[in-house]
N, C-alpha and C positions, 0 to 999 in steps of 0.2 A: 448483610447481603439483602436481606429481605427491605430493610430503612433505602436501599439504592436502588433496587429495584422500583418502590413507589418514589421514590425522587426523580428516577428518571422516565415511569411510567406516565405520569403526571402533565410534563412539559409534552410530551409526544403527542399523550392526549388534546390535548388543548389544538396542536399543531395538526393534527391529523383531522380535526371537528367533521366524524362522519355523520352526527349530526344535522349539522350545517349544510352538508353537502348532500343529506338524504334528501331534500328536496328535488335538488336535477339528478337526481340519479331511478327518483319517479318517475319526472317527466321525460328522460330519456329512455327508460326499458315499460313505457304505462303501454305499449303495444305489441311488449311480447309476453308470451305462456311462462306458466311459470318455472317450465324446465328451462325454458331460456334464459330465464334470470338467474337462475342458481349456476348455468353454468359462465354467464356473464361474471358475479361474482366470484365463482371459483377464477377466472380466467384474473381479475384485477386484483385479488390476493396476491395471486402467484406473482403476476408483473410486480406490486409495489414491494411482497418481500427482495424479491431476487434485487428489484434496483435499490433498495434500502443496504442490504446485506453488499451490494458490489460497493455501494460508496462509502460504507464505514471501512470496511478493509482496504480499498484502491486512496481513499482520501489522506491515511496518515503517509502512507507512500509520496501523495501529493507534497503533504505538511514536509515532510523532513525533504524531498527535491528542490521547492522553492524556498527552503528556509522559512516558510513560516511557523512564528511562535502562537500559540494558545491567547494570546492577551490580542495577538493581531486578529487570530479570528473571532474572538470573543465580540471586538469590537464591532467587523464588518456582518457578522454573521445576527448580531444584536440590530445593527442597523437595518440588514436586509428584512431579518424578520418585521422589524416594529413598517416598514414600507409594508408590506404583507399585510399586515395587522387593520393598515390604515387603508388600504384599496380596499379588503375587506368589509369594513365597515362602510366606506362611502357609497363603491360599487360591491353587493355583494355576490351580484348576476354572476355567476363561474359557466353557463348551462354553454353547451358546444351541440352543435350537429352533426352527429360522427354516424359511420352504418353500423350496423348494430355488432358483426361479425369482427370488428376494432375497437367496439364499445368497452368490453374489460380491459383492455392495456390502456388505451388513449378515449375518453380523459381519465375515468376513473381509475386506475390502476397509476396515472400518473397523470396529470398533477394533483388531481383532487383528493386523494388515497396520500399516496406519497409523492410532495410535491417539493418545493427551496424551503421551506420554512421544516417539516419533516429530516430532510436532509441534512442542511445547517444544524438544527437540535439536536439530532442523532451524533454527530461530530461532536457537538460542544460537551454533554451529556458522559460521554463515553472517557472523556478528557477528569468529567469530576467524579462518574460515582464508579467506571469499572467497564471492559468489554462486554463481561455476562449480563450481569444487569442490564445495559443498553441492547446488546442482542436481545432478548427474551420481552423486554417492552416493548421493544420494535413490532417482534412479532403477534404481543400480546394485542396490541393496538389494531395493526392490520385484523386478527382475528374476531377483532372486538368489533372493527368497523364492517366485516362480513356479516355478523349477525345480526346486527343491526338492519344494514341492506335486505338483511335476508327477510326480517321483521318489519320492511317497511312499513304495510299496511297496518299495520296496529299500533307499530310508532306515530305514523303520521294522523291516524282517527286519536289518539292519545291529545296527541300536542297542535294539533294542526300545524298548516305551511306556516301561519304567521309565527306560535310558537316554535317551531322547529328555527326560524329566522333568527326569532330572539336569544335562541341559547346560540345560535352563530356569531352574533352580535359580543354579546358577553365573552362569548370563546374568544374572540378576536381581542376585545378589552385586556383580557387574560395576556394574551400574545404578544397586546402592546407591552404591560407589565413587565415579561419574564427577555422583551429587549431589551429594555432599559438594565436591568440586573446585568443581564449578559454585558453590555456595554459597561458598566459598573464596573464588574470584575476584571473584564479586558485591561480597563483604565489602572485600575490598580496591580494587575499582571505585568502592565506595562512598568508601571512606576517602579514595582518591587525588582524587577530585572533590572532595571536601568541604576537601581541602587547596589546590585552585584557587582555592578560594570566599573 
């Protein structure tokens, strides 16, 4: 339980890179007090658990309606990512102009919190190591990336914007990696069913 739990905590992480995203998540709340930020972030917890948690339960409903198998999503969901991975790195700008009273749901609460790559992993994840385990990372992650937020200023004096950049960068290299796997297994999910047949 505990070996699935960091196996699936792991990819999320990578997927979720609050990190990465602490930088616009300064420049979009560097003008409000601080009770407003805390409850910005309470506000984009709550959105990215609830839309984390509707689309693991609502997505196998998906899988078993259109007949999709685990190797099909392995494949497109490895592909989606490693796209992800690569805007990412080229453009890494995520920063939006949102009013601040929308600020926790959109963007942060979603996509930049829990966004295609969070979602897609959360799916794949749950397929290898367990529901519990992928539940409990989900959330560990969201709470991880709260505190974070919540720690801005001392992360950011820590690492600066440029270092906060560089572990986005690397986090994305990471993301490109854990496609390609996905896409791997897909390949060979495929292959192994098709040798059933």
């Amino acid at each position: 339980m505990l070996k699935d739990f960091f196996l699936a905590f792991i990819p999320l992480f990578v997927a979720v890179d609050a990190v990465g995203v602490l930088p616009i998540f300064v420049s979009l709340t560097e003008e409000l007090s601080q009770k407003e930020k805390i409850k910005v972030i309470a506000q984009s917890m709550f959105t990215a658990i609830l839309l984390a948690l509707g689309f693991i339960f609502l997505g196998q409903a998906v899988f078993r309606f259109l007949n999709i198998t685990i190797g099909d999503f392995l494949i497109a969901g490895g592909l989606l990512l490693f796209c992800i991975a690569i805007i990412d790195i080229i453009n890494p700008v995520k920063k939006r102009r949102i009013p601040s009273n929308e600020l926790g749901s959109v963007p942060l609460g979603t996509p930049l919190i829990v966004g295609p790559a969070v979602l897609t992993t959360s799916l794949i994840i749950m397929q290898q190591h367990g529901l519990m385990p992928t539940l409990i990372a989900v959330i560990a992650n969201v709470f991880l990336a709260g505190i974070i937020f919540l720690l801005s200023n001392i992360v950011i004096r820590i690492l600066g914007i440029a270092g906060s950049r560089a572990v986005s960068k690397i986090a994305s290299l990471l993301l490109a990696a854990i496609a390609v796997m996905m896409v791997r297994r897909g390949v060979i999910a495929i292959l192994a069913f098709l040798g059933k047949v």
